[in-house]
N, C-alpha and C positions, 0 to 999 in steps of 0.2 A: 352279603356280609360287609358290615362298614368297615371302610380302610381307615385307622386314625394313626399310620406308623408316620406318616411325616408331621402330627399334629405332637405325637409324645416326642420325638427328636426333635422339635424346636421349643418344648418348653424343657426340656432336657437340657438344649444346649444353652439356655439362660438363668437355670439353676441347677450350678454346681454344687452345691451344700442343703441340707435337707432345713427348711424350713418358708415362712411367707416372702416373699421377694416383690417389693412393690419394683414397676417398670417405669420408664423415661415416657410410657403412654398413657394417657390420664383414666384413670378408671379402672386399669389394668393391672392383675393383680396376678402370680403365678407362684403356684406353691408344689413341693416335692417334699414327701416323709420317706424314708426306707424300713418305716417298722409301724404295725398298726397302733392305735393308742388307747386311753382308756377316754371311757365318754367325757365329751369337754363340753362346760355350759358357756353361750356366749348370747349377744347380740348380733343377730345379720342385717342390714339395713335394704333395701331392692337392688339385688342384684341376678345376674347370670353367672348360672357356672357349671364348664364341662368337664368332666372326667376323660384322659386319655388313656389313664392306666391305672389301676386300683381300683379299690369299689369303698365308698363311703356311708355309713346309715347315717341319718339326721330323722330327730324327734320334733316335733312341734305340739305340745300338748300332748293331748293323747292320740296323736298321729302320728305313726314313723311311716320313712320313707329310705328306702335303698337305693341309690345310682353308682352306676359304673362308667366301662366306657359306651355300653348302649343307648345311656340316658342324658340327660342333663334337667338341670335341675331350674328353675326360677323362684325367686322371693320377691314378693311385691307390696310388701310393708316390715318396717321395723318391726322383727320378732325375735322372741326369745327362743334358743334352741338348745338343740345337746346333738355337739356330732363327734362323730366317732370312725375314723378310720378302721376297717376290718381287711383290707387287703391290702400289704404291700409286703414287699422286702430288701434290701440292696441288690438284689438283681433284678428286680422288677420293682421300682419305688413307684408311692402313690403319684401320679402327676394330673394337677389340674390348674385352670386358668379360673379367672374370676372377672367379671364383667362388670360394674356398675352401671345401673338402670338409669335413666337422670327421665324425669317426666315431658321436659321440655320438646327432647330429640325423639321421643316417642311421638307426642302429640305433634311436630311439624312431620313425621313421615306420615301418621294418620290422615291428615288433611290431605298430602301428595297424594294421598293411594285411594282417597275417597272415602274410609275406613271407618271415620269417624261419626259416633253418633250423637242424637240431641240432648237422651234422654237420663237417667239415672242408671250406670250398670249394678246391679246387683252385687254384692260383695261374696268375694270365692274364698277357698283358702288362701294363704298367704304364702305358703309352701307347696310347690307339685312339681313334679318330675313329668316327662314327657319323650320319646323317643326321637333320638340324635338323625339328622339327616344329611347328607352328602355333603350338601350346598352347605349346613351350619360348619359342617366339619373344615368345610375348603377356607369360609371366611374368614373361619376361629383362627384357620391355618396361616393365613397372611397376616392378620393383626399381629400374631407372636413374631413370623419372620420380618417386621418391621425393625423392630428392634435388632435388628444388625444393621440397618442403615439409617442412621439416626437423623439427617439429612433429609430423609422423605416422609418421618414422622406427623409435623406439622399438614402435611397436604393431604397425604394419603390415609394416616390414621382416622379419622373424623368420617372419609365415605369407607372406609370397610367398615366401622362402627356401625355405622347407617345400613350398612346391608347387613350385620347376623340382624338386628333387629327388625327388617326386614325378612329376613328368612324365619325366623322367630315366630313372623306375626302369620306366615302362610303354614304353622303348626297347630296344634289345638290351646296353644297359649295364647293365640289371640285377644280372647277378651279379657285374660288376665293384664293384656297390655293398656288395652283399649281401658280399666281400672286403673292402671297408675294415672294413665294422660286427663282423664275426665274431670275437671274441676269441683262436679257436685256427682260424681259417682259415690256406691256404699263405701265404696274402699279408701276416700278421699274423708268420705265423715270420719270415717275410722280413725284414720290416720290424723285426722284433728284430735279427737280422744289420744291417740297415743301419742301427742306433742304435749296435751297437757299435762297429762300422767306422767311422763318423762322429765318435767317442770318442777310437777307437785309430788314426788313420791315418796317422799319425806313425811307429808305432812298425812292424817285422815283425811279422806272425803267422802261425801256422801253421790252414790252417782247419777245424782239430779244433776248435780255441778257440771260433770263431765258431757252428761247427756246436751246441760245448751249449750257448752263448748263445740260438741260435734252437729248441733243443729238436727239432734234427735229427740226421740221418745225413748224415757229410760228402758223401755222393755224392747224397742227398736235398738235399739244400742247395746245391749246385752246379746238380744240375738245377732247381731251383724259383727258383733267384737269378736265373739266365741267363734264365729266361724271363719272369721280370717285368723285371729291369733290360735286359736285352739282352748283359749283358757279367758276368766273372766276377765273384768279391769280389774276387780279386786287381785286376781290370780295374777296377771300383770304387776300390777305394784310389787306385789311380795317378789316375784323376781328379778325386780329392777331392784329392789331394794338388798336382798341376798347377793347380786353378781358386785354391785358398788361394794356391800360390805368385805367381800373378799378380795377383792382388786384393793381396800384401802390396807388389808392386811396384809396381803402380800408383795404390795409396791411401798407401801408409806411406812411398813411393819406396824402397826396398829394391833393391841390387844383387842380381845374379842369383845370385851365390853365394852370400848372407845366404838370401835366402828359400828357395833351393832345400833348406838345411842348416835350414832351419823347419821345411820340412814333412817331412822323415825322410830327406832324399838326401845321401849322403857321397859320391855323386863331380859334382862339377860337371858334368864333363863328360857324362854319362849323363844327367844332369837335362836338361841342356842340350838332348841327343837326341831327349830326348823329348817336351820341352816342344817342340820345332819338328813333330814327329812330329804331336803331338795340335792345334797352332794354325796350324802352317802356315807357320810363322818362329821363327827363332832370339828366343830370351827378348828382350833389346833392342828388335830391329825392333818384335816385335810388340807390346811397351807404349808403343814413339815410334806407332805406326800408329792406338793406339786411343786417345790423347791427342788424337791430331790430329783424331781421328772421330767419329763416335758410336756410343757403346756401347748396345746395345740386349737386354733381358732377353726371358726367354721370356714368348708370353702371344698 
């Protein structure tokens, strides 16, 4: 049985109040809820993230995914999600860490380790879980206690870094790593498509466009997209386009028909449809619901 009681008491003792807590260590991200929540739609960008205490579902398309403290999770491309805390409480709140992936520090430990291949890796999901091990647990475990000594940050942060991701790559995540770092990997064309999308999502396209943006074939590109993101580009844009629209309602206060006509929609009405389609309420309700709530990010 994995021991993670010294990994929940040090992200414990750096968040006293329930919510995201960015650290003094770059990339580092720690969060605690004391109450489950209702599904949240967000963007996750590549990251790592463990669970020490609680249990979290995350959807990706038509994919869900459950972790706790046995699992931990990896994202290896900008994706749209929906997560959802199902396990915590004030006496047992959710606690987890969050990692940022960077491509760079992957690819130079690839090359130390030999790791590294020539060829084009195929594109995996974007979202997977995987079983927690000792050695991730212990690393996880120093990176958080650094942050009481702020002093040995600069030196010491950067090679514990370097080793979960190491331990990481001696998991079955490996070539999901060996995907980020790959310069003409499927997952890197992808990831061209979803810079442009992310660009253009205002506007129509045809996904010819996007296709020689990623230096594909449109039917190459659809198949490789759907299966890291879980949903098309078209299915993309629409949630790039719905998550801006509610962020400009609920940060900028923007009526439903200013923001829907922000992000690329000319008929209210259809925004409208959709926007309930993808949250589960009409635009209104569901900016009074989460005013009144708490909003919770992935992680």
């Amino acid at each position: 049985m994995l021991d993670l009681e010294d990994l929940k008491q040090e992200i414990a003792r750096f968040t006293s109040e329930d919510g995201i807590h960015a650290t003094g260590i770059e990339g580092l991200t720690l969060i605690r809820f004391s109450k489950h929540s209702e599904p949240t739609h967000g963007l996750i960008e590549p990251a790592l993230c463990i669970v020490a205490q609680g249990k979290k579902r995350t959807i990706a398309g038509d994919r869900m995914l459950s972790y706790d403290a046995s699992k931990f999770l990896v994202v290896s491309a900008e994706t749209p999600i929906i997560g959802q805390i199902v396990e915590a409480s004030p006496e047992a709140p959710y606690l987890c860490l969050k990692l940022d992936l960077e491509a760079a520090a992957i690819t130079e430990l690839l090359i130390d380790v030999g790791g590294i291949g020539g060829g084009a890796a195929e594109a995996d999901a974007s979202v997977s879980v995987s079983l927690l091990t000792p050695e991730l647990i212990d690393a996880a475990t120093r990176l958080v206690r650094l942050l009481g000594s702020p002093d040995d940050i600069r030196v010491l942060a950067p090679m514990v870094r370097r080793e979960i991701l190491y331990r990481v790559l001696q998991t079955d995540q490996a070539t999901r790593l060996q995907q980020i770092a790959l310069a003409e990997s499927r997952l890197q064309q992808v990831n061209r498509a979803i810079g442009w999308i992310k660009s253009n999502y205002r506007q129509s396209f045809a996904i010819e466009e996007v296709a020689m943006e990623a230096r594909m074939s449109p039917s190459s590109l659809h198949l490789h997209f759907k299966a890291v993101t879980a949903m098309s580009p078209l299915q993309y844009q629409k949630q790039l386009r719905l998550q801006e629209a509610r962020r400009l309602m609920l940060g900028e206060a923007l009526d439903a028909a200013t923001a829907g006509h922000r992000v690329g929609y000319d008929s209210p009405s259809q925004f409208s449809r959709e926007y309930a389609r993808t949250f589960g309420a009409p635009p209104l309700r569901d900016v009074a619901r989460l005013k009144a709530g708490d909003l919770l990010a992935a992680g």
